[in-house]
N, CA and C of each residue as an Amber inpcrd file, in Angstrom:
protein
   267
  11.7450000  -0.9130000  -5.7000000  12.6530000  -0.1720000  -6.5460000
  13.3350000  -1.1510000  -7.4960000  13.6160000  -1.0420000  -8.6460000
  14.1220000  -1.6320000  -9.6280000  15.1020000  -1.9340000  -9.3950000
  16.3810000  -1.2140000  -9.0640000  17.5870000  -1.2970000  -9.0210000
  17.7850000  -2.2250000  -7.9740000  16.8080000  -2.0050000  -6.8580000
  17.4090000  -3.3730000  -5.8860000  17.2550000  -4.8890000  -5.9150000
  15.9600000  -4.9950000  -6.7310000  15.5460000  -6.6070000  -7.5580000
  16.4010000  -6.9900000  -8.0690000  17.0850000  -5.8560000  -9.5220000
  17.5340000  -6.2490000 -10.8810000  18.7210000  -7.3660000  -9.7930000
  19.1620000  -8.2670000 -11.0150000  19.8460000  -9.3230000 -10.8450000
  21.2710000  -8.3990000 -11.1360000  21.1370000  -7.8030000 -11.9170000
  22.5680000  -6.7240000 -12.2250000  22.8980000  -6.0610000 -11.2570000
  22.0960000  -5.5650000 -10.1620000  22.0030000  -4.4720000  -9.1150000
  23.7470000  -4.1290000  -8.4830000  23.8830000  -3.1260000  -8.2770000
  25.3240000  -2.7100000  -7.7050000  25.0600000  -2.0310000  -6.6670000
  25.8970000  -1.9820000  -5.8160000  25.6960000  -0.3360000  -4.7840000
  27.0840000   0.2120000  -4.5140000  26.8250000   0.8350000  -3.6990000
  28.4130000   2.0120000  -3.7570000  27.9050000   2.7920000  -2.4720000
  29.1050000   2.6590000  -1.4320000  29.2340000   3.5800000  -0.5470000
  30.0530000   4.3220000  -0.2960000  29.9590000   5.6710000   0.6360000
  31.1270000   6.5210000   0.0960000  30.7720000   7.4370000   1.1860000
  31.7370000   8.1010000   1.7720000  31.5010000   9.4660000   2.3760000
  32.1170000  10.6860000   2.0640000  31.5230000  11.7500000   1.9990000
  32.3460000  12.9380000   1.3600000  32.4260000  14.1090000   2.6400000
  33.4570000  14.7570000   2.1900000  33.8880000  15.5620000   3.3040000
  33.9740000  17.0930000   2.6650000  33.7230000  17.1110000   1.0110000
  34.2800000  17.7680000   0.4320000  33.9570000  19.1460000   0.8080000
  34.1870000  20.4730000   1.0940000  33.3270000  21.3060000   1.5310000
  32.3540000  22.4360000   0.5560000  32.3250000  21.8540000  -0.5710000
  31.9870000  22.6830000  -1.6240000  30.7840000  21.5570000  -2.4620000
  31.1750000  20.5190000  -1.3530000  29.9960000  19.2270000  -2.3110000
  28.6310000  19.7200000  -1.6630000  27.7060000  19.4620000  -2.9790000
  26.3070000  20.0230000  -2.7960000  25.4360000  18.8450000  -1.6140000
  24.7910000  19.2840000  -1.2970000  24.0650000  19.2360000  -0.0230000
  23.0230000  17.5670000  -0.9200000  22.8860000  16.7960000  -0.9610000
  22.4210000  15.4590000  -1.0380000  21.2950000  14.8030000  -0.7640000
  19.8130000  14.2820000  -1.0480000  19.4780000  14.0060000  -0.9090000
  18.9760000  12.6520000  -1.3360000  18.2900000  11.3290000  -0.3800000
  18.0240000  10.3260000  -0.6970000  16.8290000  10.1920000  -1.9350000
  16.8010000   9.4510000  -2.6280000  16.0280000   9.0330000  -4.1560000
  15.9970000  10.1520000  -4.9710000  17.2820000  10.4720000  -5.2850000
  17.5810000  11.7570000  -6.0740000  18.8180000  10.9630000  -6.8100000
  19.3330000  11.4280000  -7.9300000  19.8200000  10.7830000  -9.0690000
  21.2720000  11.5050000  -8.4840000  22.6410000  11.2390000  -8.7560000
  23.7070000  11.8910000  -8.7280000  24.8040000  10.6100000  -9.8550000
  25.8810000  11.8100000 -10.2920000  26.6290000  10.9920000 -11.5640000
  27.9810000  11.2860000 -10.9440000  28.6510000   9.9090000 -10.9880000
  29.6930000   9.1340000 -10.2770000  30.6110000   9.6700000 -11.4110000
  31.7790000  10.2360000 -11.3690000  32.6930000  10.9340000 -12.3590000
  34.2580000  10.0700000 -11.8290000  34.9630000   9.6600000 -12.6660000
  36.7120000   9.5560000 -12.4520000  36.5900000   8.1180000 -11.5760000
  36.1580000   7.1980000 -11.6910000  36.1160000   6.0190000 -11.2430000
  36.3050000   4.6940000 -12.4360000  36.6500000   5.1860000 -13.6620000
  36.3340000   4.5860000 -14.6980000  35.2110000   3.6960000 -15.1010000
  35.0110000   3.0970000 -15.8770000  34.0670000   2.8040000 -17.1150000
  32.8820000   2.0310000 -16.1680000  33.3540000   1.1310000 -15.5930000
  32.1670000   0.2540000 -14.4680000  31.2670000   0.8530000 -13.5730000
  31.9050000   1.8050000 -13.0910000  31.8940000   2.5840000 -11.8690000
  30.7030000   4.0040000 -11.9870000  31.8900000   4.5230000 -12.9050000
  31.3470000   5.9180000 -13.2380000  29.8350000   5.9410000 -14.0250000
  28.9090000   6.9640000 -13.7650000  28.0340000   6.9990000 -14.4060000
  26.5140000   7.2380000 -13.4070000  25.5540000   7.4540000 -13.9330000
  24.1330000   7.4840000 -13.0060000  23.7710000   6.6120000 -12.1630000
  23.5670000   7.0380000 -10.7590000  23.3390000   6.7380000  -9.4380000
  22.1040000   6.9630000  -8.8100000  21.3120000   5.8610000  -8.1130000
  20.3310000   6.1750000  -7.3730000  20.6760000   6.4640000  -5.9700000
  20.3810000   7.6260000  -5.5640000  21.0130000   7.9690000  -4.0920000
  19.8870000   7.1330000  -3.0000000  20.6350000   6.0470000  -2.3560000
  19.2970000   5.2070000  -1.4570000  19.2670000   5.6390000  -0.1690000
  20.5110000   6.2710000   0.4890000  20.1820000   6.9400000   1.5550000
  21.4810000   7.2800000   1.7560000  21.4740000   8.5090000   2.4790000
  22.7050000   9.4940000   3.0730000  22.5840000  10.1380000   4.4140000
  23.4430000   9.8780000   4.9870000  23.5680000  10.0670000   6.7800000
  24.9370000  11.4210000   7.2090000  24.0610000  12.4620000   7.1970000
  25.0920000  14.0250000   7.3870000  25.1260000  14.1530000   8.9890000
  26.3810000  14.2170000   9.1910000  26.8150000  14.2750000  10.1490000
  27.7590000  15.6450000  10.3980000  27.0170000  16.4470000  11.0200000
  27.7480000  17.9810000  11.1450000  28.4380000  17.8940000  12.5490000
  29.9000000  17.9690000  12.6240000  30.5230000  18.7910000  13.5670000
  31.2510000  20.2380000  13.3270000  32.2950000  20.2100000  14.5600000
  32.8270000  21.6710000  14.0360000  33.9730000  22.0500000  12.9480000
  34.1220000  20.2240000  12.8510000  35.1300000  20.1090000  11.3690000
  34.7770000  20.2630000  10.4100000  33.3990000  19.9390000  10.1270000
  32.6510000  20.3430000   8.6200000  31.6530000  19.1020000   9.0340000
  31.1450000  19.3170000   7.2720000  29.3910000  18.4470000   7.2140000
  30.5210000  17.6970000   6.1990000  30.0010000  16.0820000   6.8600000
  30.4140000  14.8440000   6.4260000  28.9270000  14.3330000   5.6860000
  28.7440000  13.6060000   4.4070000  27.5820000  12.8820000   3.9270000
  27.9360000  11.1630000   3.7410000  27.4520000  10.7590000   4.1590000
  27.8390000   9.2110000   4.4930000  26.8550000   8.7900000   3.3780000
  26.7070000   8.1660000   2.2780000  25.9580000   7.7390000   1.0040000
  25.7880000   6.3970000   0.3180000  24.9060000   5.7670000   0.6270000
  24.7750000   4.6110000  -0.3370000  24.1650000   4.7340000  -1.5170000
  24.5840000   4.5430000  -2.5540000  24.2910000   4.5390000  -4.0750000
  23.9010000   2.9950000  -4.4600000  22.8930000   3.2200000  -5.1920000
  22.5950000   1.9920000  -6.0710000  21.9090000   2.2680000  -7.4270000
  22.3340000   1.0680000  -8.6190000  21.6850000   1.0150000  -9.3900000
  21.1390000  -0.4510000 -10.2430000  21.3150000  -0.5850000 -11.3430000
  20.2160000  -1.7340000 -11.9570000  21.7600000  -2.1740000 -12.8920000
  22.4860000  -1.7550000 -13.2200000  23.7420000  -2.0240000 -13.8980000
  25.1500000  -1.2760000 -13.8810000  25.4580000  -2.0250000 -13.9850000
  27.2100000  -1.2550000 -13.9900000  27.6670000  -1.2380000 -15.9160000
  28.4670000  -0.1120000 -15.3930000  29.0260000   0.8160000 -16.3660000
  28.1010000   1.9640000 -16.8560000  29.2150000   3.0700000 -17.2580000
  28.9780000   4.3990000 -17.7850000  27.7940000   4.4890000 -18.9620000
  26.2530000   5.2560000 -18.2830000  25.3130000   5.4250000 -19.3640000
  25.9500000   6.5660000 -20.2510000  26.4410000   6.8820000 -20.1700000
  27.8220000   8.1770000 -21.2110000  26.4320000   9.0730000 -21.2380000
  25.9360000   9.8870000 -22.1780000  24.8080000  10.8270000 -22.4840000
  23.3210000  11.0370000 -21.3130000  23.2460000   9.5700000 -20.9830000
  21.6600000   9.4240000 -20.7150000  21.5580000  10.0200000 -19.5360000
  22.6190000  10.0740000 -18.5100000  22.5870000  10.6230000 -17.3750000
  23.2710000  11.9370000 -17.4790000  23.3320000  12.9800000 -18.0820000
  23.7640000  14.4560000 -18.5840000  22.7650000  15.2570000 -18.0440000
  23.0300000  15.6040000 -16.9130000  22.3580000  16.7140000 -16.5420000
  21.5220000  16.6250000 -15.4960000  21.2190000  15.2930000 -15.1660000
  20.1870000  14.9820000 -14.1830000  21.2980000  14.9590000 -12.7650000
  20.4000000  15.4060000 -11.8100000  20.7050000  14.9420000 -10.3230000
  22.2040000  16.1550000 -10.0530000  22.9280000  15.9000000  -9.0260000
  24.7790000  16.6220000  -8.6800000  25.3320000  15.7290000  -9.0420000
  26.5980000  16.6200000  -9.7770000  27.7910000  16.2480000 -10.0970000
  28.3660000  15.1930000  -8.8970000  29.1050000  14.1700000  -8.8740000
  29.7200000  13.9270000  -7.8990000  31.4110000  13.4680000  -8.5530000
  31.8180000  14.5490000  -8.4940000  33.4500000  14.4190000  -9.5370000
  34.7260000  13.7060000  -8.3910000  34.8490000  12.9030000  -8.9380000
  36.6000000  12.6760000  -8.0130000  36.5590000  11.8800000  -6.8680000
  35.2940000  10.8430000  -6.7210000  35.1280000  10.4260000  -5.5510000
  36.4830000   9.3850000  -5.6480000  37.4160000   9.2240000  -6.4580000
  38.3790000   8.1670000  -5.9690000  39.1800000   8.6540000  -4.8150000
  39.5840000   9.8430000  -4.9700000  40.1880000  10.3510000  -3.6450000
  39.7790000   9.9840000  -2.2960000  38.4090000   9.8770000  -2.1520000
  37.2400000   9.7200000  -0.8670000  36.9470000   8.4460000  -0.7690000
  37.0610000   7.2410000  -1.5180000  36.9650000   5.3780000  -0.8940000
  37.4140000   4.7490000  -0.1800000
């Protein structure tokens, strides 16, 4: 995979609890929202670990990509929203 060679490479982990967050899958694209300019932007989802009890479905997520900062346009539309993860770090 590209993103894990590149010399730029980043990753990002995170778990969400949210109960309205869409259901996730690994090597599927998702866009990092409200983290500002470095942060935010298109994500390679490298693997996610759901863990259902009777409190709700938890997604445990490592993200990676090939560079940091916001592709602004290029990532529009591809992959789930993932809005507001600063609340959830």
């Amino acid at each position: 995979m590209l993103a894990e060679r590149s010399a730029f490479g980043a990753s990002l982990s995170v778990s969400l609890t949210a109960p309205s967050m869409p259901l996730l899958r690994a090597r599927r694209t998702v866009t990092v929202r409200g983290l500002g300019p470095l942060v935010s932007g298109l994500w390679l989802v490298k693997s996610v670990r759901h863990t259902i009890t009777q409190g709700g479905h938890v997604q445990a997520l490592t993200l990676t990509r090939n560079a940091l900062g916001d592709s602004g346009a290029a990532g529009a539309g591809a992959g789930a929203a993932v809005a507001a993860l600063a609340g959830v770090l």
